[in-house]
C-alpha positions in Angstrom: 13.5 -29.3 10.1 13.2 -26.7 12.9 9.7 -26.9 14.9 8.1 -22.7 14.4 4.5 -23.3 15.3 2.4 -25.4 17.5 -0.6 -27.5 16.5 -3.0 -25.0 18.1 -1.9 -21.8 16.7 -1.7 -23.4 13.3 -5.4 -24.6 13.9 -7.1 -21.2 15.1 -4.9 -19.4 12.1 -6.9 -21.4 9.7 -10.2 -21.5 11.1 -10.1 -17.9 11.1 -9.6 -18.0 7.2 -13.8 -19.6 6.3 -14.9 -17.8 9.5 -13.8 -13.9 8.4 -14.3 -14.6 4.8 -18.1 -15.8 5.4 -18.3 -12.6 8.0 -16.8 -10.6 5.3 -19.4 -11.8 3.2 -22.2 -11.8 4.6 -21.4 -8.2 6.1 -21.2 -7.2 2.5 -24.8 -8.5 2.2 -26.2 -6.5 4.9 -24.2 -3.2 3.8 -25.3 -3.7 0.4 -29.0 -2.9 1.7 -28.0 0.6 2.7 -24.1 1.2 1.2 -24.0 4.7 2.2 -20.6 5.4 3.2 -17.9 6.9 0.9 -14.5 9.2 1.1 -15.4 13.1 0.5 -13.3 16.1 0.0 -14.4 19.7 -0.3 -18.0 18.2 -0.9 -16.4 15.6 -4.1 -16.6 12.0 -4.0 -13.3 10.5 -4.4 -14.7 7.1 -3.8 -17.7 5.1 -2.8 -18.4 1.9 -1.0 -18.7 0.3 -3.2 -20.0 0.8 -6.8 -22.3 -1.4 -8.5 -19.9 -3.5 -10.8 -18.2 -4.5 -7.4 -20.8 -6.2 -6.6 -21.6 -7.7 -10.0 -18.1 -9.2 -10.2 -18.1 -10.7 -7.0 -21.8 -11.9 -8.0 -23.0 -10.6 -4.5 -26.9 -11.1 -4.6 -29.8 -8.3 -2.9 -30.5 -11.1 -0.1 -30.6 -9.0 3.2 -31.9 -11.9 5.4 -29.5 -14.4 4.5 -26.9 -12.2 4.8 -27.8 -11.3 8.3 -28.6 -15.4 8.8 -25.2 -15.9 7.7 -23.3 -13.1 9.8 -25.4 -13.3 13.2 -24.9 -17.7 13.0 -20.7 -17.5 12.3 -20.4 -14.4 14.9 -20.9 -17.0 17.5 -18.0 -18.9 16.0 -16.1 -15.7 15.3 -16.6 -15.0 19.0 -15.7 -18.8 20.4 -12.4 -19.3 17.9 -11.4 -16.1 18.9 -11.5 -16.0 22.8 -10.0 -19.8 23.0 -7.2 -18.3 20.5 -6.5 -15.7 23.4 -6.8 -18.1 26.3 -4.5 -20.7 24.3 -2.0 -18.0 23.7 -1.6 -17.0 27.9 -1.9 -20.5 28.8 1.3 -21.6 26.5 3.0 -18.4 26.9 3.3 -17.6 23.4 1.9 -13.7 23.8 5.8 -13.2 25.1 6.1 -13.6 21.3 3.6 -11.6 20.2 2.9 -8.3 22.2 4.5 -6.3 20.8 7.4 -4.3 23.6 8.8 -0.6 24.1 11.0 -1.1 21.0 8.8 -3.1 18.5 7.5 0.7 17.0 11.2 1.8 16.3 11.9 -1.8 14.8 8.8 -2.1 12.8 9.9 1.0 11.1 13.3 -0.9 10.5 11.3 -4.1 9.1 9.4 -1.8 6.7 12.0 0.0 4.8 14.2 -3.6 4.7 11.1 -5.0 2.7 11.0 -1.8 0.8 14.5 -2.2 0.2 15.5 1.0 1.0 17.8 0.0 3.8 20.3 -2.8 3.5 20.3 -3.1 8.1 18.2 -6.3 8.7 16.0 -6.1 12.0 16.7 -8.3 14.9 15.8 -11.7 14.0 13.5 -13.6 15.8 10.4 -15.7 15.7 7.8 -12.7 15.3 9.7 -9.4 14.1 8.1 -5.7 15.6 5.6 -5.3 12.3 4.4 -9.0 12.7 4.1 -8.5 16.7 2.1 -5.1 16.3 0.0 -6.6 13.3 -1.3 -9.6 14.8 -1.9 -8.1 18.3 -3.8 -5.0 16.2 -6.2 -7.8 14.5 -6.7 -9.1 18.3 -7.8 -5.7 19.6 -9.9 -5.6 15.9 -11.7 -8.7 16.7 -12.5 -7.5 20.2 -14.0 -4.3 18.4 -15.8 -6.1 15.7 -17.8 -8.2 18.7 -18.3 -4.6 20.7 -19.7 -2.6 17.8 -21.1 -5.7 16.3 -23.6 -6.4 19.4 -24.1 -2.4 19.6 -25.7 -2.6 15.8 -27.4 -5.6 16.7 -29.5 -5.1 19.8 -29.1 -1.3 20.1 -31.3 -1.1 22.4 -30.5 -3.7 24.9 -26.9 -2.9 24.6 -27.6 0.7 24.8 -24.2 1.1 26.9 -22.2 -0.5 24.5 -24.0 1.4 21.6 -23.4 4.9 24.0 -19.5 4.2 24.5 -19.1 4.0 20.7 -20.9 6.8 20.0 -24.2 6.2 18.6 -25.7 3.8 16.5 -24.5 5.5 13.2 -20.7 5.3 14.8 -21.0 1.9 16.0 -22.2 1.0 12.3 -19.2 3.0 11.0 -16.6 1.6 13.1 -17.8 -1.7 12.3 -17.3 -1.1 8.8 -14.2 0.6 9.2 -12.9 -2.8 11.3 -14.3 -4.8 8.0 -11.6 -3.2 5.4 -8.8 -3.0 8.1 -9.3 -7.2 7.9 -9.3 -6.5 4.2 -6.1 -4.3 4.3 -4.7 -6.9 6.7 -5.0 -9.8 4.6 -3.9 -8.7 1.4 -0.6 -7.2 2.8 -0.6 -10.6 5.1 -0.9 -12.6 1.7 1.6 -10.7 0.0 4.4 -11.1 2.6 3.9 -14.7 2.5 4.5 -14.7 -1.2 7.7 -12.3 -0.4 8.9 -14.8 1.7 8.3 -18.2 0.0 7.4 -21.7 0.4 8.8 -22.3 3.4 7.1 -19.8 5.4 3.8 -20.9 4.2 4.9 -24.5 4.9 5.9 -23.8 8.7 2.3 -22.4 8.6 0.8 -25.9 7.4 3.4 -28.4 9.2 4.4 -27.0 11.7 8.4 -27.4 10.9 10.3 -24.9 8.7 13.4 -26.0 7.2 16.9 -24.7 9.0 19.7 -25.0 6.1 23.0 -25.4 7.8 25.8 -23.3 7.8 28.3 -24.9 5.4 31.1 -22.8 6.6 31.1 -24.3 10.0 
């Protein structure tokens, strides 16, 4: 068994799993009370967020207040989980792992078409490959912009700076939203390359150890 991840990375990775999917849901709670946004072209619309059978299969009630309960009480946790995740990750050094360095762009490409399986050259191996670096440093950055837009939607008028620098209340609220499906987007590919790479990926995840098969050609 080789050691992958330490006992506090594996613990923020899965408190952030109840925490963003009661955010997620709550935030669908509150949108649902004015669910105005939707993808145009020429005047059509291609799509809108969401229609109402969404909601009726994931049996999301018309509760405005206790979806703003929910949201505004686990922000706080959102917040606290995420800035002692950060902290953590200076203190032990691990961000050497994770930000992502003048060549994690041209490798990430590499890392994408290997999993398409349109190239046979594997990228460098190593603890966090490019696409891994660049994806979980982006969710950082998106966290950091969910709590910036968050609070400009919130108290717009005793953040007015914050709610200024994003451009308005209507753009805070958009961005804020847009942040929402990129967690969305994030976890269902995040979901699907654990199942691409198999049990003991997810078990390095939960343990800590991942099993090293030795070489038996040496």
């Amino acid at each position: 068994m080789k050691k992958k991840h330490s006992f506090f990375t594996r613990a923020f990775h899965w408190l952030n799993v109840p925490i963003l999917t009661i955010m997620i849901w709550s935030g669908l709670l509150i949108y649902w009370a004015n669910d105005k946004y939707e993808i145009k072209i020429f005047g059509y619309t291609l799509f809108h967020f969401f229609p109402k059978p969404f909601y009726v299969f994931l049996k999301i009630p018309f509760h405005l207040a206790e979806g703003m309960a929910w949201h505004f009480a686990f922000m706080w946790l959102f917040m606290l989980v995420g800035l002692l995740y950060v902290i953590y990750t200076f203190a032990s050094g691990e961000w050497r792992e994770l930000v992502p360095n003048k060549h994690s762009f041209k490798e990430a490409w590499q890392v994408v078409l290997h999993d398409l399986h349109l190239s046979k050259k594997e990228p460098p191996k190593r603890k966090f490959n490019a696409a891994q670096q660049i994806a979980y440093t982006a969710v950082i950055l998106m966290g950091a912009g969910s709590v910036l837009t968050g609070f400009a939607i919130y108290k717009p008028v005793q953040f007015n700076f914050l709610t200024a620098i994003c451009g308005g209340y209507e753009w805070a609220r958009a961005e804020h939203f847009m942040l929402t499906i990129g967690y969305v987007l994030f976890f269902l590919i995040h979901i699907a390359q654990v199942i691409k790479s198999g049990w003991n990926n997810f078990q390095s995840m939960v343990t800590g150890y991942e099993s090293s098969k030795k070489n038996t050609h040496e």
